[in-house]
C-alpha positions in Angstrom: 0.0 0.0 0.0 1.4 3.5 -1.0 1.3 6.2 1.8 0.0 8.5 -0.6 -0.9 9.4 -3.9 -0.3 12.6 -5.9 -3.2 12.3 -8.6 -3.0 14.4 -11.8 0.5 17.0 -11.2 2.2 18.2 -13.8 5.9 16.6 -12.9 8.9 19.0 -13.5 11.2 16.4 -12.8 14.2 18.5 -12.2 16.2 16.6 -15.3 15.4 19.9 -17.2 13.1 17.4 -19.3 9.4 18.8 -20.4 6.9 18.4 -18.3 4.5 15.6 -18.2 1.4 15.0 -16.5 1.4 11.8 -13.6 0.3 10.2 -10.5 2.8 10.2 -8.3 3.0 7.5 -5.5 5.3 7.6 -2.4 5.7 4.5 -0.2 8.1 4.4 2.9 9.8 8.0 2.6 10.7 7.3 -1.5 8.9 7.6 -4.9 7.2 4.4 -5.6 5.7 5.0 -8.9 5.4 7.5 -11.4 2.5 7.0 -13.7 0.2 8.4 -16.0 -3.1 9.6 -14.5 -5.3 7.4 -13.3 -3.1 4.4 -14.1 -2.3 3.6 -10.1 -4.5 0.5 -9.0 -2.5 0.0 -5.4 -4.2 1.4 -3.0 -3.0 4.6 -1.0 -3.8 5.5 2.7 -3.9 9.1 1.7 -4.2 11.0 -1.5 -4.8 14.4 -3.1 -6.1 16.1 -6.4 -3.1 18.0 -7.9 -4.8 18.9 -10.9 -3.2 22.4 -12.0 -0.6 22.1 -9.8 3.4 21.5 -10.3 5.2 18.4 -8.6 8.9 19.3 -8.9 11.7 17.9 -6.6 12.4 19.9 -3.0 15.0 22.7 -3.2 18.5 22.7 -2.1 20.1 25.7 -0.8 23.8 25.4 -1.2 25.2 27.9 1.1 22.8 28.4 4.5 24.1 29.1 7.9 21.4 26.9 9.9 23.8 25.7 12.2 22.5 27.1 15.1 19.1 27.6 14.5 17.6 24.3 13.5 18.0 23.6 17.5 15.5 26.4 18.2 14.0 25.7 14.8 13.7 22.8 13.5 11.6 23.5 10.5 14.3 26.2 9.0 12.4 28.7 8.4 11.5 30.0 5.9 14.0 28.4 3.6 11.5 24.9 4.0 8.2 27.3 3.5 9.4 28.2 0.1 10.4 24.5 -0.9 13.6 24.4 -0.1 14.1 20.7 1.5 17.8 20.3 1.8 20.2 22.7 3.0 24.0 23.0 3.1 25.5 24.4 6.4 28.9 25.2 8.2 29.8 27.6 5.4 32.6 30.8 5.5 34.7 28.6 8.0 32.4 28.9 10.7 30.7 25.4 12.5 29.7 25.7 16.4 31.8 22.3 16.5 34.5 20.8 17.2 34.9 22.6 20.5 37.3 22.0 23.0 36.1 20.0 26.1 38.7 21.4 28.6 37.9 25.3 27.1 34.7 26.0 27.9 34.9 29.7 27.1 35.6 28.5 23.7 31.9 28.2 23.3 31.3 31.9 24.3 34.5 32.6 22.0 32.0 30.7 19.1 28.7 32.6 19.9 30.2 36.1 20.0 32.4 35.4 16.8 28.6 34.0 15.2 27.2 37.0 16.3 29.1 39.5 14.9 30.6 37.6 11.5 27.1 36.2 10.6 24.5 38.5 12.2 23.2 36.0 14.9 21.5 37.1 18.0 23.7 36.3 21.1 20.7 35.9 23.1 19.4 33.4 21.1 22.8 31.7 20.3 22.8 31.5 23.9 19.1 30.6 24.7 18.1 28.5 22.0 20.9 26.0 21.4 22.4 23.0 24.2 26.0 23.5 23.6 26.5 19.6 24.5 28.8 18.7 22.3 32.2 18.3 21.6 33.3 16.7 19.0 32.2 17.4 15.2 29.8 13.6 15.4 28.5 14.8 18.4 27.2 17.7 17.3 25.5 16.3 14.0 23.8 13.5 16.6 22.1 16.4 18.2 20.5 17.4 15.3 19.5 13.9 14.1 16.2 12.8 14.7 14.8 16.7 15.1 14.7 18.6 12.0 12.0 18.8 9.1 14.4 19.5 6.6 17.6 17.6 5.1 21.0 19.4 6.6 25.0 18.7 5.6 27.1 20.1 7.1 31.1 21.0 6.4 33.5 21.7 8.8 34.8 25.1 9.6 38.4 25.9 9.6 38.0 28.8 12.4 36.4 25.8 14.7 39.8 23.4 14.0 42.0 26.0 14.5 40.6 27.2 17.8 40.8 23.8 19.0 43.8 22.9 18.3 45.9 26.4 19.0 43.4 27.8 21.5 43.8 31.5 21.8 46.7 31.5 19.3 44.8 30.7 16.5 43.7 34.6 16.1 47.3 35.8 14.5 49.8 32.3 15.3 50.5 29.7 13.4 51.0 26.1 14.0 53.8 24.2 15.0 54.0 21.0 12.9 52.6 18.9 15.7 49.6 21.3 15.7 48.7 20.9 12.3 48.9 17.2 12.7 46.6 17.5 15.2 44.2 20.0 13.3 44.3 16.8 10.7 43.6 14.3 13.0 40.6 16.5 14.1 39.4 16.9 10.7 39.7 13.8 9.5 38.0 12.6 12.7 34.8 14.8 11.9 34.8 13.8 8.1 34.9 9.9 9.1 31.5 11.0 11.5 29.8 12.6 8.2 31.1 16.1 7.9 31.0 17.3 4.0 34.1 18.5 3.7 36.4 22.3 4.8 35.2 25.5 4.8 37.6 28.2 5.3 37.5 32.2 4.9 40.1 34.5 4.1 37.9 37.7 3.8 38.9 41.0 5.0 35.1 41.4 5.9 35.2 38.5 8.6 36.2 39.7 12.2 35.0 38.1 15.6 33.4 39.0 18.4 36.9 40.9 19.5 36.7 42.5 16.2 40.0 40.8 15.6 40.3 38.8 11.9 38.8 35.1 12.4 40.9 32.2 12.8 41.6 31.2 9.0 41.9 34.1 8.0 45.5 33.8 9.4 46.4 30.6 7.6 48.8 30.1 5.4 48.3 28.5 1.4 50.5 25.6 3.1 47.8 24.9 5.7 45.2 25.0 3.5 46.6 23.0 0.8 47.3 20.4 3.9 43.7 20.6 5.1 42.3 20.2 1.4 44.6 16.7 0.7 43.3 15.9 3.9 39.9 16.3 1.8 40.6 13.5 -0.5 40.9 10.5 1.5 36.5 10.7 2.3 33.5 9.7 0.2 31.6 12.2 -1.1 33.2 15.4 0.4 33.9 19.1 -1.0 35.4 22.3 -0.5 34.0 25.9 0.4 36.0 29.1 0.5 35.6 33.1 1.0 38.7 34.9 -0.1 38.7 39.3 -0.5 38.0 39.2 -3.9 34.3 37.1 -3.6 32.8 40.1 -2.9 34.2 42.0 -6.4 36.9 40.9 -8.6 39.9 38.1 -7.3 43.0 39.0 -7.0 46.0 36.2 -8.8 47.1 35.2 -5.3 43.5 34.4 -4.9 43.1 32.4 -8.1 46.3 30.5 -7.2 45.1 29.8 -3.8 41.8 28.4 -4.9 42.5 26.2 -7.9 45.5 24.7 -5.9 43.2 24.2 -3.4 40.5 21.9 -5.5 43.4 20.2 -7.7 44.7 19.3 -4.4 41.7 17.8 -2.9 40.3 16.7 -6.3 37.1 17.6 -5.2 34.8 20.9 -6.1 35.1 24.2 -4.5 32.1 26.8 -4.3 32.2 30.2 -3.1 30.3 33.4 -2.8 28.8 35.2 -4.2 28.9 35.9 -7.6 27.4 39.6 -8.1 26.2 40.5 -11.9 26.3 44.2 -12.3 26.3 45.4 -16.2 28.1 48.5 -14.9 30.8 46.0 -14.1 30.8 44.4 -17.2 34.6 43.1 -16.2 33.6 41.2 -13.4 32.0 38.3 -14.3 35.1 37.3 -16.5 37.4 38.1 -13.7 35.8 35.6 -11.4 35.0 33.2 -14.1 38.8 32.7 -15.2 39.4 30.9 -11.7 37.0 28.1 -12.9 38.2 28.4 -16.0 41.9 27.6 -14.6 41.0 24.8 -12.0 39.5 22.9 -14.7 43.1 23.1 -16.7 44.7 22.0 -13.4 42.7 19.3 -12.7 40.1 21.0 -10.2 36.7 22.8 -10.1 35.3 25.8 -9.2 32.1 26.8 -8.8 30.5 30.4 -8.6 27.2 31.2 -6.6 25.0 33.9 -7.6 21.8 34.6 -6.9 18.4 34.8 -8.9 17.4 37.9 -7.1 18.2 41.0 -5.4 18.1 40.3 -1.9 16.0 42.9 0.2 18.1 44.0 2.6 17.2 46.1 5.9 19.7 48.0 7.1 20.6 50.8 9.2 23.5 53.5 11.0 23.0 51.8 14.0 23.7 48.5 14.1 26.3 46.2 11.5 25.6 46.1 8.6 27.3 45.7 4.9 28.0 49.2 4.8 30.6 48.9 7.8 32.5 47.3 5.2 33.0 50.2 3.0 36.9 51.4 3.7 37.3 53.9 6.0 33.0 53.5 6.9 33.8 51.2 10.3 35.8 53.8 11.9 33.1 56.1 12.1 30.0 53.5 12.1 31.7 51.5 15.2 31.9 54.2 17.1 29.2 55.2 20.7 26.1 56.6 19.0 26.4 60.2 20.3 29.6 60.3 19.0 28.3 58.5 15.8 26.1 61.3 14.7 28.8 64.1 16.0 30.9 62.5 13.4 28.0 62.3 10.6 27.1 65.9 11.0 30.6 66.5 10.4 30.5 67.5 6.8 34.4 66.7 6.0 33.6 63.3 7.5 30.9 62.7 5.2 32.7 64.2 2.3 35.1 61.6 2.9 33.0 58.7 3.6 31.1 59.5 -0.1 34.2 59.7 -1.3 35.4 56.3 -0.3 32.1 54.6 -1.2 32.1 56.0 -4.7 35.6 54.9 -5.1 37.1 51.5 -6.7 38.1 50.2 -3.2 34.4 50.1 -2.3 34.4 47.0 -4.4 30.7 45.8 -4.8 29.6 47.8 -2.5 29.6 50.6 -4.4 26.1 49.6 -5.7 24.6 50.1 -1.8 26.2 53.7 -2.2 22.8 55.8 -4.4 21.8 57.4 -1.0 19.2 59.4 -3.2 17.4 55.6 -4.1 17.2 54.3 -0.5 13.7 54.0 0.9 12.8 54.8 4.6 11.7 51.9 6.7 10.4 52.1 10.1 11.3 55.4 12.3 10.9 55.8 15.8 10.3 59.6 16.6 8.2 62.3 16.1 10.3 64.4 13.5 10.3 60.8 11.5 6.5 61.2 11.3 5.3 60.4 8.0 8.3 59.5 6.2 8.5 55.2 6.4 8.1 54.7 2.4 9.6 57.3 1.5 12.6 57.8 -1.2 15.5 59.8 0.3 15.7 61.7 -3.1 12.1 63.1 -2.2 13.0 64.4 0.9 16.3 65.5 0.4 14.7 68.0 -2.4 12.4 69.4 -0.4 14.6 70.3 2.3 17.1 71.6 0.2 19.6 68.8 1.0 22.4 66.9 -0.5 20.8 62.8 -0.2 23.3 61.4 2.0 23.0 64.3 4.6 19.4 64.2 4.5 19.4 60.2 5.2 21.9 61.4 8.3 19.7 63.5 9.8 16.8 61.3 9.7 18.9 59.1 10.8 19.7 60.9 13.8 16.4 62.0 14.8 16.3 58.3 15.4 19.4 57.7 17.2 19.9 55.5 14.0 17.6 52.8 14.9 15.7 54.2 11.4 15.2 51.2 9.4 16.4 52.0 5.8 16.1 50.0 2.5 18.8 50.2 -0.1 18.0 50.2 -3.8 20.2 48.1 -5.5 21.6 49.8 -8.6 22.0 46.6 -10.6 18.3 46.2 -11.5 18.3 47.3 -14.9 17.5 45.5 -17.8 21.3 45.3 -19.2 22.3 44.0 -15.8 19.4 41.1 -15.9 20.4 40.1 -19.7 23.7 39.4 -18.2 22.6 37.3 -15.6 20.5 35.5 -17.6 24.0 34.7 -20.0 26.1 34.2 -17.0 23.3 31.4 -15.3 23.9 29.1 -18.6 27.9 29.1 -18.1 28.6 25.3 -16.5 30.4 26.6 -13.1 27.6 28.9 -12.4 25.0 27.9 -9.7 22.1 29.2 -8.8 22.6 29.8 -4.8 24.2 32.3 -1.7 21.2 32.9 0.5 22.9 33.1 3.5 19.9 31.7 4.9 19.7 31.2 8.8 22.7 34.3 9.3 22.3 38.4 8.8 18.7 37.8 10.4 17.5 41.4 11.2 18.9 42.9 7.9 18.9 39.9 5.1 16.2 37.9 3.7 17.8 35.5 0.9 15.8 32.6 2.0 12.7 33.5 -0.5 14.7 33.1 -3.7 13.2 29.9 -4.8 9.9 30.8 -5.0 10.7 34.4 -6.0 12.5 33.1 -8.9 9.8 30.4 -9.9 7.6 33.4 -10.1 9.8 35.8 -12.1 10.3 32.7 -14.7 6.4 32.1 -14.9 5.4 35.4 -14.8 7.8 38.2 -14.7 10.8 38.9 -17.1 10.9 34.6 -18.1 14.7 34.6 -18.8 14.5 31.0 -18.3 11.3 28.4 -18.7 9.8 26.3 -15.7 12.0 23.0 -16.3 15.5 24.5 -16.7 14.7 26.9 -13.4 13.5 23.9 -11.3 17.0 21.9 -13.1 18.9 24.8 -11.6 17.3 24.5 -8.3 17.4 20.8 -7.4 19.7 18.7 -9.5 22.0 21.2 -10.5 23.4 21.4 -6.5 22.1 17.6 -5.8 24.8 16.8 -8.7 27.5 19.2 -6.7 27.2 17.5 -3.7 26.6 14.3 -5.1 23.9 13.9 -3.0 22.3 10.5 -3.5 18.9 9.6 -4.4 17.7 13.4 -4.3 17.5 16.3 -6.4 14.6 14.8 -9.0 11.6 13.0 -8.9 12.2 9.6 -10.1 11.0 6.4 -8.6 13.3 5.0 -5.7 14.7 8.3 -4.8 13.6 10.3 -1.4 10.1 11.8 -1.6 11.5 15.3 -1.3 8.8 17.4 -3.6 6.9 20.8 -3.7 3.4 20.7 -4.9 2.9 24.5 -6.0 0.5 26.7 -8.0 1.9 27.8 -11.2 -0.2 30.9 -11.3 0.6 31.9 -8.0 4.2 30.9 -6.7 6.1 34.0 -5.3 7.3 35.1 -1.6 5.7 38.2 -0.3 7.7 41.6 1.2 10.1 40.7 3.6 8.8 41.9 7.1 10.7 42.1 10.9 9.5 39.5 13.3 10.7 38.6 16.5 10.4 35.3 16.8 13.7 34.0 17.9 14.6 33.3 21.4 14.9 36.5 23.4 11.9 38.1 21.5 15.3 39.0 18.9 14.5 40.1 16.0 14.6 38.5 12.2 13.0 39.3 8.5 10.9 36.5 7.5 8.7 36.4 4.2 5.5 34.3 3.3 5.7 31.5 0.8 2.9 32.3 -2.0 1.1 29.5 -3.5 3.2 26.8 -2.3 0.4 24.5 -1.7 2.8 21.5 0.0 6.5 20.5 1.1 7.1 16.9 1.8 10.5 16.1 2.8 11.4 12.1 3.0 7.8 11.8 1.7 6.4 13.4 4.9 4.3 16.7 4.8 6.4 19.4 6.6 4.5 22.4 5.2 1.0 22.9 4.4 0.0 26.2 2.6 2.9 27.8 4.3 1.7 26.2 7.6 4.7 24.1 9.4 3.0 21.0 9.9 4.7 19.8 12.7 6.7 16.4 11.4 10.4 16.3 11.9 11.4 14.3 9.0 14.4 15.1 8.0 17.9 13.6 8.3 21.4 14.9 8.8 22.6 14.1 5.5 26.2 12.9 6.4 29.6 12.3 3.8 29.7 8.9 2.3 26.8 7.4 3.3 24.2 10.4 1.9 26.9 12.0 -0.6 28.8 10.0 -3.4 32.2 11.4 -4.5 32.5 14.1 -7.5 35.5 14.2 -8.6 37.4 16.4 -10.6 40.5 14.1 -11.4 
């Protein structure tokens, strides 16, 4: 007897192959039979109507940072609202494990680091997860058996460095016995299930000290150890941050990574891959590393995502515009003393200056003050103005933009909630995307999912792109968007048995309307533990998420099953190799 029976969907099997109507049977978590309608005579203890409806494999999000909140939130939302059924976690060289048993302050060390480097609340780090592991296995056994999605995990390099060299791993390097040690430890967590290394060597990443993370002071020789060290597990991979992710890589940084896939002989992703026709150089740039690890016997693979991102910032808290040269100086300082500064109008001649210049990198295109859109204000003189472009205001007060956005600011105490306006969302810059999506390192992904809660909301780019192919600009049709957002990652990971809808592998599948399928605005909860704050956004016309053939969400309603499993090297994952 089947445990249910889809009647009448129109399959999108995630091969990229047409669409075809079928019944759709799942028995004992997998896909029992695929048939045309009304050809299934075994009975089914449960069964719907899908007429009208699309049946295409669950999502996988490549590059999440769930680590830490599927123990407070074991549904991972709203990555599994909007269909996303597998996740990929322990990204950017940060994992809450391995930590070391006779260092407990390491694990206040970890929060405050996750807090500031990923845009975590402490309180909830603090409040919503045990903390009762140690090693790397132990940590994936306290997720297993409580999550409603599928979750792999790789291993950060800041955690086996911390571990192994204690304090010393901010600015020291190991001694040879320490980097045996830092093998043995890695090897250890592989052989329990982890994916593979992740390791940053961004300028952007600092911890809690404000000090640069723990890879971040490795050397190539360390890395090119940890990455061999890759090779000797089933079904594992490589992640990596360097400077130049965020704009154009430098040749050091090229070197660095395709030595580090050919060594391992296993992929490499990073993130993210930003398509800006204004930067029409950019795209090439970061493309010619993939284009050299593939001449060297490696493989790299780019990130980029489908949409722009809404993003909620503001001048008082983090946020990516601390990250501008010569902008964290003045946006780290005590807020009275903040504002003193931003009054100053050397010190915001200066700061414009910096942001329009090269070294901005891509964040010049957060830098249109005029374009930004006022949020939520919190004072009297703010009255009126949530909604409104700065460019409005600024011209009726007779005001140059980015002074006008201070001062409202201000009036504040820059709690104002602001809303940039990306300038890459013309129509040259979406052509380009649309080119750069069909190139074979290029993968739809980066949501950053789970991390940057109060200002990011990347989760929503499944179903935002679903609609956008079905109804908005169509730069790509129904079969090769749902290709680019299950098997294309499934085939990266090697993940086995998912990614498509094809009898005997996992009932992982979103039922969705066609006519419907989007995410709504992004809005501010606070929902996490602490009453902290997040952005969430609401699935649209996602009419069911089954995950290991159980339903996990029903019209955007958590269902309450915890079905999922960690997904661990080897055993879930079969090797791609490069070699």
């Amino acid at each position: 007897m089947l445990d249910h029976l889809i009647q009448s969907a129109t399959v999108v099997d995630g091969t990229g192959a047409p669409a075809f109507a079928a019944d759709v049977g799942i028995r004992d978590g997998r896909i029992a039979v695929i048939a045309q309608p009304g050809t299934v005579t075994e009975e089914a203890r449960t069964r719907e109507d899908a007429t009208g409806l699309v049946l295409a494999p669950g999502f996988v999000d490549p590059h999440t940072h769930y680590d830490a909140q599927l123990f407070w939130d074991p549904y991972a939302t709203p990555s599994l609202n909007h269909g996303v059924t597998t996740v990929a976690g322990g990204n950017c060289g940060f994992t809450l494990a391995p930590l070391h048993p006779d260092r407990p302050d390491d694990a206040d060390y970890t929060r405050r680091m996750m807090s500031k480097v990923e845009g975590m609340s402490l309180v909830a780090l603090e409040q919503g997860a045990p903390w009762n592991w140690h090693t790397f296995g132990e940590y994936l056994d306290a997720l297993e058996g409580r999550i409603a999605v599928n979750a792999g995990f790789m291993v950060g390099h800041c955690a086996l460095r911390r571990h192994v060299m204690g304090p010393d791993a901010v600015g020291g390097q190991p001694t040879e016995a320490q980097l045996d040690a830092m093998l043995t430890l890695f090897h250890d967590a592989m052989t329990a299930g982890a994916w593979g290394l992740s390791t940053t060597q961004s300028a952007s990443h600092s911890d809690g000290d404000g000090a640069p993370v723990a890879s971040r002071h490795a050397r190539p020789d360390e890395l090119l150890a940890l990455s061999r060290a890759v090779a000797a597990h089933e079904g594992t991979q490589l992640e990596a941050i360097v400077a130049g992710c965020l704009d154009q890589f430098a040749d050091a940084e090229i070197d660095l990574l395709v030595e580090m896939s050919a060594a391992a002989g296993r992929p490499l992703n990073w993130n993210v891959l930003t398509i800006d026709a204004a930067v029409p150089e950019r795209v090439p740039r970061q493309l010619l590393a993939s284009e050299r690890a593939r001449k060297a016997g490696g493989r790299i693979v780019a990130l980029t995502m489908p949409i722009l991102t809404p993003m909620n910032m503001s001048l008082g808290t983090f946020c990516a515009l601390n990250l501008i040269p010569g902008w964290g100086e003045v946006l780290g300082l005590p807020v009275p003393e903040r504002i003193a500064r931003l009054r100053d109008v050397d010190v915001r001649t200066e700061m414009l200056r910096r942001a329009h210049g090269k070294e901005a990198g891509v964040f010049r295109r957060l830098t249109d003050f005029a374009r930004y859109v006022i949020g939520d204000t919190y004072s009297a003189a703010n009255e009126g103005l949530s909604g409104r472009v700065v460019r409005d205001i600024a011209a009726e007060r007779g005001q140059e933009p980015f002074h006008c956005l201070v001062e409202i600011c201000a009036n504040d105490a820059l709690r104002t909630v602001l809303w940039p306006m990306p300038t890459d969302n013309d129509p040259d810059s979406w052509a380009l995307r649309q080119q750069t999506w069909q190139h074979e390192d290029v993968m739809l992904g980066g949501s950053d999912a789970g991390a940057h809660l109060d200002r990011m909301c990347g989760a929503p780019y499944t179903t935002r792109f679903l609609g956008d192919c079905l109804r908005g600009r169509k730069l790509v049709g129904l079969e090769a968007a749902v290709r680019m957002l299950t098997d294309d990652p499934a085939q990266l990971f090697g993940l086995r048995d998912r990614g498509r809808i094809a009898e005997g592998h996992h009932a992982d599948l979103v039922l969705f309307d066609p006519e419907r399928i989007d995410a709504a605005p992004a809005t501010l909860v606070h929902d996490l533990p602490g009453d902290s704050p997040r952005l969430d956004s609401r699935a649209i016309g996602v009419v069911s998420v089954r995950v290991n053939g159980v339903e996990t969400i029903r019209d955007d309603v958590v269902t309450g099953a915890v079905p999922g499993t960690v997904l661990r090297s080897g055993r879930d994952t079969r090797t791609v190799s490069t070699r």
